[in-house]
C-alpha positions in Angstrom: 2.9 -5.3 19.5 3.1 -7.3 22.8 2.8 -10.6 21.7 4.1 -13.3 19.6 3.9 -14.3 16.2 2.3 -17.6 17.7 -0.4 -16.0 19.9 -1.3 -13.1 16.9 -1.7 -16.6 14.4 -3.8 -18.5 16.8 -6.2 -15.5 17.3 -6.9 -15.6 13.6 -7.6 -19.5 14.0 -10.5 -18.8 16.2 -11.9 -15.9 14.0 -11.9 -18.0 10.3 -11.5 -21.6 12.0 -13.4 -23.1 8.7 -11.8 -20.8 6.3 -9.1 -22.1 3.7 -5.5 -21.5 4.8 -3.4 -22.6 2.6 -3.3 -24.4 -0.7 -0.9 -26.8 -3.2 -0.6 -29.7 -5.2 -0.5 -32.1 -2.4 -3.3 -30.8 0.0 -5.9 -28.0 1.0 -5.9 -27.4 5.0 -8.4 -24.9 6.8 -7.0 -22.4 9.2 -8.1 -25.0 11.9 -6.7 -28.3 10.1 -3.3 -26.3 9.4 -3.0 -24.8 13.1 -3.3 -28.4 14.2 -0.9 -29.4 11.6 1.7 -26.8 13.1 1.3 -27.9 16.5 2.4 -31.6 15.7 5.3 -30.9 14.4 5.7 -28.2 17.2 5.3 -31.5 19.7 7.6 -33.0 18.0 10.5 -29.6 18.2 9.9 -30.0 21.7 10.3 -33.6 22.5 13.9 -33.7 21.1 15.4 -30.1 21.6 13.1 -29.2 25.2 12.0 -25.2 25.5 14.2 -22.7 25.0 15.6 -20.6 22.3 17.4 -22.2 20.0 18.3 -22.1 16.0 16.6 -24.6 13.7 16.7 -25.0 9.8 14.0 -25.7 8.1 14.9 -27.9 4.7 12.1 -27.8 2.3 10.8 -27.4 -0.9 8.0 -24.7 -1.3 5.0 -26.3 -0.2 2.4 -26.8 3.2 5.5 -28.6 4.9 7.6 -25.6 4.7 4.3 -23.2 6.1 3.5 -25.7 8.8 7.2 -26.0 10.0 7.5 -22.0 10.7 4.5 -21.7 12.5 5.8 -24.9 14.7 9.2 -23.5 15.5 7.4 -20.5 16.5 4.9 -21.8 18.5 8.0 -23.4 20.6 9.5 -20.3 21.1 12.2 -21.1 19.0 14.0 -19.5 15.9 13.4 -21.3 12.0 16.6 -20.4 9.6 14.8 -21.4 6.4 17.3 -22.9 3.8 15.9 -24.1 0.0 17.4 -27.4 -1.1 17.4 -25.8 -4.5 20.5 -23.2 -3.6 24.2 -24.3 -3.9 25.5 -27.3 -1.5 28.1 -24.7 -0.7 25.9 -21.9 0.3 23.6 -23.8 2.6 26.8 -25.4 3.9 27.5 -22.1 5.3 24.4 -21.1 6.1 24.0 -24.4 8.3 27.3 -24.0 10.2 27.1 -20.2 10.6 23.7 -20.3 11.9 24.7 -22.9 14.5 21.9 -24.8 14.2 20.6 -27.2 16.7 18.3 -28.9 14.6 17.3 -29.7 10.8 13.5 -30.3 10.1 12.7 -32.0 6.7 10.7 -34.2 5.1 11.6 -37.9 3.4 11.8 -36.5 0.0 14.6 -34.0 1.4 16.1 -36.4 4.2 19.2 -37.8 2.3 20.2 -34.5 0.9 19.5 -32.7 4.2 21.4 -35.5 6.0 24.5 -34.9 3.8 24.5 -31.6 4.2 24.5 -31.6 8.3 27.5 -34.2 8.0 26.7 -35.2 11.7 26.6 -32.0 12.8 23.0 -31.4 14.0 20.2 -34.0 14.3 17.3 -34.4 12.2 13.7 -34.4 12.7 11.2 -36.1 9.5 8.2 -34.2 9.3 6.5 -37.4 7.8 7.0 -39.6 10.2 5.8 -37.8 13.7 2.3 -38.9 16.0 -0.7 -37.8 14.3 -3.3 -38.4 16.8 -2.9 -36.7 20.4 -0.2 -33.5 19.6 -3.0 -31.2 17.9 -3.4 -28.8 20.8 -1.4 -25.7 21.0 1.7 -26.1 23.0 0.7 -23.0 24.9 3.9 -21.5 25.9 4.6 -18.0 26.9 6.8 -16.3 24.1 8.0 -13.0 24.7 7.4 -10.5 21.3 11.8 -10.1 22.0 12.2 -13.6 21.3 14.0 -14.4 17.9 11.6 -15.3 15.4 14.1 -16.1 12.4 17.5 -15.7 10.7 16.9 -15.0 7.2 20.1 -15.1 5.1 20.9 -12.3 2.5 24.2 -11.5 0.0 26.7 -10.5 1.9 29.2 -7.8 0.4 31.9 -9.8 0.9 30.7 -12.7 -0.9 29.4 -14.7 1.8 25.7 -14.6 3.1 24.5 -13.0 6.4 22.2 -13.5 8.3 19.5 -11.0 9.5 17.3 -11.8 12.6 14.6 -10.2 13.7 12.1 -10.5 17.1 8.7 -12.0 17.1 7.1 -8.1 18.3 8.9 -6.2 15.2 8.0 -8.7 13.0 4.6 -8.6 14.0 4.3 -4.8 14.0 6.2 -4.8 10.0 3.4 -7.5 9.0 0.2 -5.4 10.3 1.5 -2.1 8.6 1.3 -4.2 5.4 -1.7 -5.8 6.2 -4.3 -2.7 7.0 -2.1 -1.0 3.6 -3.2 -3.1 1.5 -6.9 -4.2 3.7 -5.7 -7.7 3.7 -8.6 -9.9 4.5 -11.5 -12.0 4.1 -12.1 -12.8 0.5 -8.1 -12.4 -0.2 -6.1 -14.9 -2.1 -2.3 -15.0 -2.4 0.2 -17.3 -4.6 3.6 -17.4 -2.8 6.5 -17.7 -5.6 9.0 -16.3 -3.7 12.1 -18.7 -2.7 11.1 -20.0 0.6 14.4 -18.9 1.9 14.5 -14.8 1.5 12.3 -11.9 2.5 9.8 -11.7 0.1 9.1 -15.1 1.4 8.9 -13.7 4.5 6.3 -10.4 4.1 4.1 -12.8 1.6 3.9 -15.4 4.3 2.6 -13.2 7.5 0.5 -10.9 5.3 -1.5 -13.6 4.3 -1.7 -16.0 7.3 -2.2 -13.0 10.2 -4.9 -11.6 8.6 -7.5 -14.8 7.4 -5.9 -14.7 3.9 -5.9 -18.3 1.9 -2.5 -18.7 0.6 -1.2 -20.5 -2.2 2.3 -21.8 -2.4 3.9 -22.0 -5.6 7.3 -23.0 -7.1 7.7 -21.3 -10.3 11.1 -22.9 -11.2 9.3 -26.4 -11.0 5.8 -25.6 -12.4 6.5 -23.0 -14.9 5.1 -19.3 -15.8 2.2 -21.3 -17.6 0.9 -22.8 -14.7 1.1 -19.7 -12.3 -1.3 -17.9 -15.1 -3.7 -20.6 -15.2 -3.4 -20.7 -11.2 -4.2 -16.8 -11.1 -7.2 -17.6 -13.1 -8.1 -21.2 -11.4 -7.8 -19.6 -8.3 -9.4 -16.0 -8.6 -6.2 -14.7 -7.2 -7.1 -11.6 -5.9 -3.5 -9.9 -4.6 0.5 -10.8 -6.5 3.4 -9.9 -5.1 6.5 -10.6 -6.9 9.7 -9.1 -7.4 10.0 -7.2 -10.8 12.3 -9.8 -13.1 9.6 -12.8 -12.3 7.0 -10.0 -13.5 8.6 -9.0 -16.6 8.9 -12.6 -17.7 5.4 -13.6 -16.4 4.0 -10.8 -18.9 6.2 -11.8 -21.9 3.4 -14.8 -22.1 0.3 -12.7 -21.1 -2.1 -12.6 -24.8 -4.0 -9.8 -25.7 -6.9 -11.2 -24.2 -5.9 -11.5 -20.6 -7.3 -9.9 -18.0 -7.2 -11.6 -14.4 -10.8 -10.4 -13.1 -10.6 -10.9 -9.6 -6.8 -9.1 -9.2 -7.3 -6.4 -7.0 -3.3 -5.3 -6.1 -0.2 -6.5 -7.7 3.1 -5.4 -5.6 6.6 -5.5 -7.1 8.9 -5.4 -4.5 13.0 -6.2 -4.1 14.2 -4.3 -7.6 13.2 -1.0 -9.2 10.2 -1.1 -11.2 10.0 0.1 -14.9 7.7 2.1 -16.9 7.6 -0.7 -19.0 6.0 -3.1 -16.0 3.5 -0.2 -15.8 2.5 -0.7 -19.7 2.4 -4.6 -18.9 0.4 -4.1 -15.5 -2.1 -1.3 -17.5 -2.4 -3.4 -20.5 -3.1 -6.7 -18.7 -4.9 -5.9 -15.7 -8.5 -5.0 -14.7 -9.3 -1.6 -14.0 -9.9 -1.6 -10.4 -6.5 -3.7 -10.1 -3.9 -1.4 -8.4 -0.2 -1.5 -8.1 2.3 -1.1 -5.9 6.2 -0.8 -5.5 8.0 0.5 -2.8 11.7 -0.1 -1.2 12.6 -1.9 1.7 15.0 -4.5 3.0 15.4 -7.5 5.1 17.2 -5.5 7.9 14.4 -2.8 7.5 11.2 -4.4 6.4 9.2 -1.9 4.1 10.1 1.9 4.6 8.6 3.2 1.2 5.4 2.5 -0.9 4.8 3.9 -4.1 1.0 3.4 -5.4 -0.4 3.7 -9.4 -3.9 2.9 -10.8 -4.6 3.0 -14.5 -4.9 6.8 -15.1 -1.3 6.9 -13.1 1.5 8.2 -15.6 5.0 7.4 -15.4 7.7 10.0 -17.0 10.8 8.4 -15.9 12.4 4.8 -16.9 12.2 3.8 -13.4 9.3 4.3 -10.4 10.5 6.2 -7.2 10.1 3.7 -4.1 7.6 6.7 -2.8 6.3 7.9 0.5 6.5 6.7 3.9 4.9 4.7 5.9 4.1 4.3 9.6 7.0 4.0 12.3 9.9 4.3 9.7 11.6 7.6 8.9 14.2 8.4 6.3 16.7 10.6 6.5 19.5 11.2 4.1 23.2 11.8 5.2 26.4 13.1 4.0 29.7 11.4 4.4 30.0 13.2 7.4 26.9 11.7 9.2 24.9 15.1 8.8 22.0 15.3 6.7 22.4 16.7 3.4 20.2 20.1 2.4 16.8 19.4 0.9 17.3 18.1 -2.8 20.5 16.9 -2.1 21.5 13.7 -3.2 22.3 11.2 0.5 23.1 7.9 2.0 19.7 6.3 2.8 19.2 6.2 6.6 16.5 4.6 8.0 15.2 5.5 11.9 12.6 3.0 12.9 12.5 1.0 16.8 11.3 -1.9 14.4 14.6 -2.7 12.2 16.2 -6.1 12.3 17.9 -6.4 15.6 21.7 -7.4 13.2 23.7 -9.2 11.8 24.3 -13.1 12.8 27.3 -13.3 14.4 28.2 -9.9 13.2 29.0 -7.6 16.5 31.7 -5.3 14.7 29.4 -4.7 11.8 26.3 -4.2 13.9 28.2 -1.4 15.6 28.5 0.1 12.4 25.4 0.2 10.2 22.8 -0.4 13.3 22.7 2.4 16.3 20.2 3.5 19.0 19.7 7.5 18.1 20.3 7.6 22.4 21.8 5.4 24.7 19.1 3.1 25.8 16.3 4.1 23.0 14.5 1.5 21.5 14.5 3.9 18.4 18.0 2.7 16.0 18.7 4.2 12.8 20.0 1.8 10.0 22.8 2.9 7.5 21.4 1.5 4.0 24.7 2.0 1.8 21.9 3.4 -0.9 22.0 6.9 -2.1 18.6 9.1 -2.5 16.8 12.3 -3.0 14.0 13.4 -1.9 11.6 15.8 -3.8 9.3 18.5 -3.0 6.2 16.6 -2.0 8.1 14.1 -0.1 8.7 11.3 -2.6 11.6 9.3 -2.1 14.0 8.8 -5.6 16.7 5.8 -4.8 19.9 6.6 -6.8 21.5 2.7 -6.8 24.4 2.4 -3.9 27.0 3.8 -2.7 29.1 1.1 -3.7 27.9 1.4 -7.2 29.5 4.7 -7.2 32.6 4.8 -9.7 35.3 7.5 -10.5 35.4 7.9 -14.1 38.3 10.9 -15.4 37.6 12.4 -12.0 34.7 12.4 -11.9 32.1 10.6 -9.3 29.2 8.7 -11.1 26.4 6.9 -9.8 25.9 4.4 -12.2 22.2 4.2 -11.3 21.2 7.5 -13.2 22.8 6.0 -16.2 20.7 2.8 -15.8 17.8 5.1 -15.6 18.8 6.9 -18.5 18.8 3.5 -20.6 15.7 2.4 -19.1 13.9 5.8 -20.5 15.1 4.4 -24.1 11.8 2.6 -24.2 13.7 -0.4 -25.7 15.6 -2.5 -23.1 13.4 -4.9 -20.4 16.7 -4.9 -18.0 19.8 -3.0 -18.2 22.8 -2.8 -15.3 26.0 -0.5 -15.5 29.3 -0.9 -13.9 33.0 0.2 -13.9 35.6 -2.1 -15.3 39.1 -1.3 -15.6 39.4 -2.2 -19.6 43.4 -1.1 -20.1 45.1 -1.1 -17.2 44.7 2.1 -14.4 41.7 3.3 -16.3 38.0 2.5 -14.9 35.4 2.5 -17.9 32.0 2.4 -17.8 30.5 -1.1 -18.8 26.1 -1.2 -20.0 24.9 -4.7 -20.0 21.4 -4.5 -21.4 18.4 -7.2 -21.9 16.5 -6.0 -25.5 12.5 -6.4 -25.3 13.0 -7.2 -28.7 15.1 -8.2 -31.6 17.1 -6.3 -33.2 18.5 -4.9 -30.5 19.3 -1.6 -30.2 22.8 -0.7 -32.0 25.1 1.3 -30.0 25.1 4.4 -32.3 21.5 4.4 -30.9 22.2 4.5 -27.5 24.8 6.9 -27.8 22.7 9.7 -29.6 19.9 8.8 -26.8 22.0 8.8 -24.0 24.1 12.1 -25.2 20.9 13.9 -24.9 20.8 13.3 -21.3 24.3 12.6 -19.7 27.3 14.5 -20.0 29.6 12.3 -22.1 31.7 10.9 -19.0 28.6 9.3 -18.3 28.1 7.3 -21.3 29.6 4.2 -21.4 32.9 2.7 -23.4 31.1 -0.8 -23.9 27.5 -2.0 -24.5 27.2 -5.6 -23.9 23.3 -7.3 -25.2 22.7 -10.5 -23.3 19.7 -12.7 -23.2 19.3 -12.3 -19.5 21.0 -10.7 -16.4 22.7 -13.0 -13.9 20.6 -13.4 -10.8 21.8 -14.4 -7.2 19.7 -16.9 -5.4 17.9 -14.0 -4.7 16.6 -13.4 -7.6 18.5 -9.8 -7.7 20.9 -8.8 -10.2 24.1 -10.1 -9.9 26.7 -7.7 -10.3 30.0 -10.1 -9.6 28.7 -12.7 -12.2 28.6 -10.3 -15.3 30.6 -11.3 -18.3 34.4 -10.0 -18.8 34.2 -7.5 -21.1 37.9 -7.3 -22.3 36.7 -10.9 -23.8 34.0 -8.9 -25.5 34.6 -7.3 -29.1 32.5 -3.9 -29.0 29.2 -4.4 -30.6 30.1 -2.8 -33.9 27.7 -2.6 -37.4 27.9 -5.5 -39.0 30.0 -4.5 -42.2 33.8 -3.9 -42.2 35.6 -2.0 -44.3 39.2 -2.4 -44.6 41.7 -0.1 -44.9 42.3 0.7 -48.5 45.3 3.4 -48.2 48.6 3.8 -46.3 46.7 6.8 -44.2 44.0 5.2 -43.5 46.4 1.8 -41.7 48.3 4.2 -39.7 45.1 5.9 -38.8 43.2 2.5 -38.0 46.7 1.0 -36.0 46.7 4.3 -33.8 43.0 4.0 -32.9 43.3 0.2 -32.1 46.8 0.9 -30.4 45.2 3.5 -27.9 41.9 1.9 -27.8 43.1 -1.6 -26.7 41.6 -3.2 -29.8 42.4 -5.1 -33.0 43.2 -3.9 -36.5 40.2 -6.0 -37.3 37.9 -4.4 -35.1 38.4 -0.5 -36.0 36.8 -0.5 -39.5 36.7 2.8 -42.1 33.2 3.8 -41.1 33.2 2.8 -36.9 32.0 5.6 -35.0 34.6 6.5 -32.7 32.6 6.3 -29.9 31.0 3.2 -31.0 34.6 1.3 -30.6 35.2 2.7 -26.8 36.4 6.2 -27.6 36.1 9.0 -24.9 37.4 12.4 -24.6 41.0 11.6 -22.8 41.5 8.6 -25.1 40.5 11.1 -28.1 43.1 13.3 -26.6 45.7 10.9 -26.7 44.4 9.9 -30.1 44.9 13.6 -31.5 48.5 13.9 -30.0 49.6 11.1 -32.1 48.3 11.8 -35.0 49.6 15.6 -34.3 53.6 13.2 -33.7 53.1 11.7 -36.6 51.4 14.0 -39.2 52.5 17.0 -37.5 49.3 18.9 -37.9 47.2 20.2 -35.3 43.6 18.5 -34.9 40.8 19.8 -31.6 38.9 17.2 -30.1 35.6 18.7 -32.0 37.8 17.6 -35.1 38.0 14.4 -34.1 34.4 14.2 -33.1 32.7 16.6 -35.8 35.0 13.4 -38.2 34.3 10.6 -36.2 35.2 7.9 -38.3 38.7 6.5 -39.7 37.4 7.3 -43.1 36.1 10.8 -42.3 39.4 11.5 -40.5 41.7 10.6 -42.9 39.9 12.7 -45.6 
């Protein structure tokens, strides 16, 4: 699209001039009064950093400020690095200095913290206290559509952020395919709950300003899951976009009787969704409300949509992102770099001339993961690190990542079908699998699951479910029940932040029977010896299975008992008598 974010913006402030813009506690603005808003503190970027393209951080809460201070750095030509004072000192230390910012914009409420945290490094410029009268004109600069338009920071896989920054044109182009998707418009009203600081933030914000949509900034970490249901209502909010998690929650509150009558389209976006958020979203949500998940990511944008209406029907524990959408084509590659046969299972490339134009500061890695399919095409293709498959009719099935991938007795897993598989249980909200090395040299297989409801599933349960489905290399050693998953600031799962499970007894039945004969001890001390457990924790009637018992550890179980017994026991002995009690009879 050849023009800038800017130009596209003040286009729509001719068409709705009188129209309402934006929306919180503090103050209401029409698309006029918030253009004129932007293009003070615009007036003010300029008179203490002069044209040109430069870095600046924006420091704010979510709220008008934040809105208004975008749309000024971009109508200067400039590039905003959003941070959220909420985040850890030590991340948006980093993110300052790595961004190499030239300049902080804040408010007074956020000015001491904001001063601390640029140490002398940058200059500031308060919001609150710049000219009111005189500066409301646009600046009127030409921007190129290849001038930076921001640097948004993600997790980085090496435990420090990175930042992604894209041009005013592809962002542009990434914000009208969304907009004439979902007929974004006149009559539309948005909440925005995302941090101010990631790309949720980011599609919410131009979907709704660029096409005369009123949008409603919310912080839900402040105001609570209460007040964005009476603000749904209040409001007649007609389009929610969330990522799943905040979903989930939100509908753990909903009562029988809600129903939300103006929603038209709810989208899910930055996790998987779950057949259970299709039971919330059909139970809760008018007829003619539609929803929508799909996959994307900040160095892509959105490259799948997935769409459901009430008489959709869901047969899998998770939804596939879906099918594609304009400008963006997936392929799916081998190790090799060739693209696997249809059905196969691939890494995730994405070919697009819109993709994020890197990584901040990042030239090695940029080589790597972004490259023009010819020298001097404006077409790139984007290595994902996510595996999928596509199926017949062209709908896209994401498989977790490549890095997710664990050897388990030789064999290569992909802990995401196992995730799936527990998710098809019916009876966990959130569930994440990874390999842990639980004695030392040998990788296990590790479920962390959030119940819907108490009592939780017991383990024996989600064995027999899972055996059903998985070969038993598949199924894991531990099952850990937690009240919640960590999140990053993100608001994804956090993988690195997962409870050790070696400091975590295997959730066993709550009786224990003791021992009560000299077999059944040296039965009981061989199983705890090889299993890395206590004589207290292998009762008479523990499943073996149920105590982090495979088929190699059963093997080595069955060898003992053959040393010390000297009779010869098969592993379908061992399994057909599963227990200590059972096994010494």
């Amino acid at each position: 699209m050849e023009q800038s974010v800017a130009q596209c913006f003040e286009q729509r402030v001719e068409q709705y001039p009188d129209r309402l813009a934006v929306q919180d506690r503090m103050m209401a603005l029409t698309y006029r009064q918030f253009n004129a808003f932007a293009n003070r503190i615009a007036h003010g970027i300029l008179a203490q950093q002069g044209e040109g393209s430069q870095q600046i951080v924006l420091f704010f809460e979510q709220s008008i400020n934040f809105l208004g201070s975008i749309f000024g750095v971009l109508k200067t030509g400039k590039c905003y690095v959003p941070i959220d004072p909420s985040f850890p000192e030590s991340r948006n230390r980093y993110i300052l200095e790595n961004a190499q910012a030239h300049l902080i914009v804040t408010n007074t409420a956020n000015w001491a913290v904001a001063e601390h945290l640029a140490a002398g490094s940058c200059p500031l410029l308060n919001i609150d206290t710049l000219a009111l009268e005189g500066y409301d004109h646009n600046p009127g600069l030409s921007i190129s559509p290849d001038a930076l338009a921001y640097i948004i920071y993600t997790s980085g896989s090496t435990g420090k952020p990175k930042g992604v920054f894209q041009s005013n044109g592809n962002l542009l182009h990434n914000a009208m395919n969304q907009i004439n998707a979902f007929h974004l418009g006149e009559g539309d009203r948005m909440p925005l709950v995302h941090s101010c600081s990631v790309m949720g933030a980011v599609r919410v914000i131009y979907n709704a300003l660029l096409s005369g949509t009123t949008l409603y900034p919310f912080d839900v970490k402040a105001e609570g899951l209460n007040a964005l249901r009476s603000l749904l209502v209040d409001e007649q909010i007609t389009v929610f976009h969330s990522v799943a998690t905040l979903f989930r929650h939100f509908a753990e509150i909903f009562r029988d009787t809600e129903a939300f009558p103006h929603l038209r389209l709810v989208i899910l976006g930055g996790e998987a969704m779950t057949r259970k958020d299709v039971e919330f979203y059909k139970q809760y949500f008018p007829d003619r409300c539609l929803l929508c998940t799909g996959l994307g990511s900040t160095e892509a944008g959105t490259i799948r949509v997935f769409m459901l209406n009430k008489a959709s029907e869901i047969s899998t524990g998770l939804v596939p992102p879906g099918y594609g959408v304009e400008g963006v084509k997936v392929l799916l590659w081998d190790e090799a770099g060739q693209e696997v046969p249809p059905g196969e299972v691939g890494e995730i490339v994405i070919q697009s001339q819109y993709l994020a134009l890197g990584y901040w500061q990042q030239e090695d890695t940029n080589g790597e993961v972004f490259a023009p399919i010819a020298p001097g095409s404006p077409v790139r293709r984007f290595r994902t690190g996510d595996l999928g498959q596509l199926l017949p009719d062209g709908c896209l099935v994401h498989l977790g990542r490549k890095d997710f991938q664990v050897k388990i007795r030789g064999y290569r897993v992909n802990v995401a079908e196992i995730e799936a598989a527990l998710m098809d249980y019916g009876f966990l909200k959130e569930v994440v699998v990874v390999g842990r090395e639980l004695s030392p040299g040998e990788l296990s297989l590790v479920a962390y699951g959030v119940p819907l409801q108490q009592p939780a599933p017991t383990v024996s349960e989600l064995r027999q479910f899972l055996a059903q489905k998985l070969p038993d290399y598949m199924i894991p050693s531990r099952f850990v029940t937690l009240e919640a998953l960590p999140q990053t600031p993100n608001g994804k799962i956090d993988r690195r932040s997962l409870p050790d499970p070696p400091a975590i007894a295997p959730i066993t039945p709550s009786h224990y029977i003791a021992p009560r004969t000299p077999l059944e001890l040296e039965i009981v001390q061989i199983w705890a010896e090889i299993l890395g457990l206590t004589v207290e924790q292998v009762g008479l009637d523990h499943q073996f299975l149920d105590v982090g018992g495979n088929s190699l550890r059963g093997m080595q179980i069955l060898s003992r008992l053959r040393d010390r017994f000297n009779i010869a026991l098969t592993p379908q002995d061992l399994f057909n008598h599963s227990t200590v009690a059972r096994l010494a009879a």
